[in-house]
N, C-alpha and C positions, 0 to 999 in steps of 0.2 A: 743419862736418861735416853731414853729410845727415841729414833725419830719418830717413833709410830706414837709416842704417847704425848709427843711434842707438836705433832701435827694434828691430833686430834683435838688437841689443847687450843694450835691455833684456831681451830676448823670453830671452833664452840667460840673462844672469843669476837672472832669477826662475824658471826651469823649473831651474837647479840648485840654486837656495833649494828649489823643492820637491821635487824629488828627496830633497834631505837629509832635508825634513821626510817624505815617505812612507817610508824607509828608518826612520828614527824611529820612528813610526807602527807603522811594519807588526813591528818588531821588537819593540814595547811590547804592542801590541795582536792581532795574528794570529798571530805565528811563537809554537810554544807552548802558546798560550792554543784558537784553532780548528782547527790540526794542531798534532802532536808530531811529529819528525821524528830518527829515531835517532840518523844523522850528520849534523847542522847544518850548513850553510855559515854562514860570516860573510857576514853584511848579505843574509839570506835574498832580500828584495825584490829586491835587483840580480842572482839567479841565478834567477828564475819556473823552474815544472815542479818543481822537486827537494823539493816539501811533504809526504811521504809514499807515496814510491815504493818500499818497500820492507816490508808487512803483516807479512811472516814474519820481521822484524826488530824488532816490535815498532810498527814508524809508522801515526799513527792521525791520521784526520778527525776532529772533533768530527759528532754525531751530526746528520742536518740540512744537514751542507755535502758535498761533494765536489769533484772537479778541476775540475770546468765553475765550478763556483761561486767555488772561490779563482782559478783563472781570469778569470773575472767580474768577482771583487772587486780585483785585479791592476790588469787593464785599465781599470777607473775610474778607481782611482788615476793611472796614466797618461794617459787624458783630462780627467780635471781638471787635472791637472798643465800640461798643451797651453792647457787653455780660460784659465787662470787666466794664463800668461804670455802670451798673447795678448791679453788684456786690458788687462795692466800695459805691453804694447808699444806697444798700439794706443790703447787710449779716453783716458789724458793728452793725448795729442799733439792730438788731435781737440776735447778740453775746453779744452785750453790755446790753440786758434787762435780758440777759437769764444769765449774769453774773451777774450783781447786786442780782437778782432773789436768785441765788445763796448763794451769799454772806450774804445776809441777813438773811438765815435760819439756816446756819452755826452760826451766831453770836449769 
């Protein structure tokens, strides 16, 4: 198998580990806790926009944040999420030739 088909493989399973993990996250830590949001959706993270769209219903920002800001903090979450499985796709494979590499010349 190719490492290009193996690396994409990883690249996809560690970006849905994290996926799982910011849905966690975000549902432990933001949904709630920095908005209130009257009608919740389940697994708030995977629906962005719907954090307090509706003032005259009671849905509130914590004081200090607004939409640009959970916005903000959103899209980090999903650029780590990109940078972290790119990592675990890529920097193995590259450690792991550059170590054989290695070991070989030593022997």
């Amino acid at each position: 198998m190719s490492s290009f088909v193996i690396g994409v493989g990883k690249f996809v399973a560690v970006l849905n580990v994290c996926a799982v993990g910011s849905v966690l996250i975000w549902e432990r830590f933001v949904a709630g806790t920095i908005y209130h949001c009257t009608d919740p959706g389940f697994l708030d993270f995977l629906s962005p926009g719907h954090w307090g769209h509706a003032p005259q219903y009671g849905d509130t920002i914590r004081a200090g944040w607004s939409m640009t800001g959970l916005w903000c903090l959103w899209y980090s979450f999903v650029i780590g999420s990109v940078i972290v499985s790119l990592a675990f796709a890529v920097l193995p494979w590259r450690f792991g030739r550059s170590h054989e590499h290695v070991t070989h010349n030593n022997a």
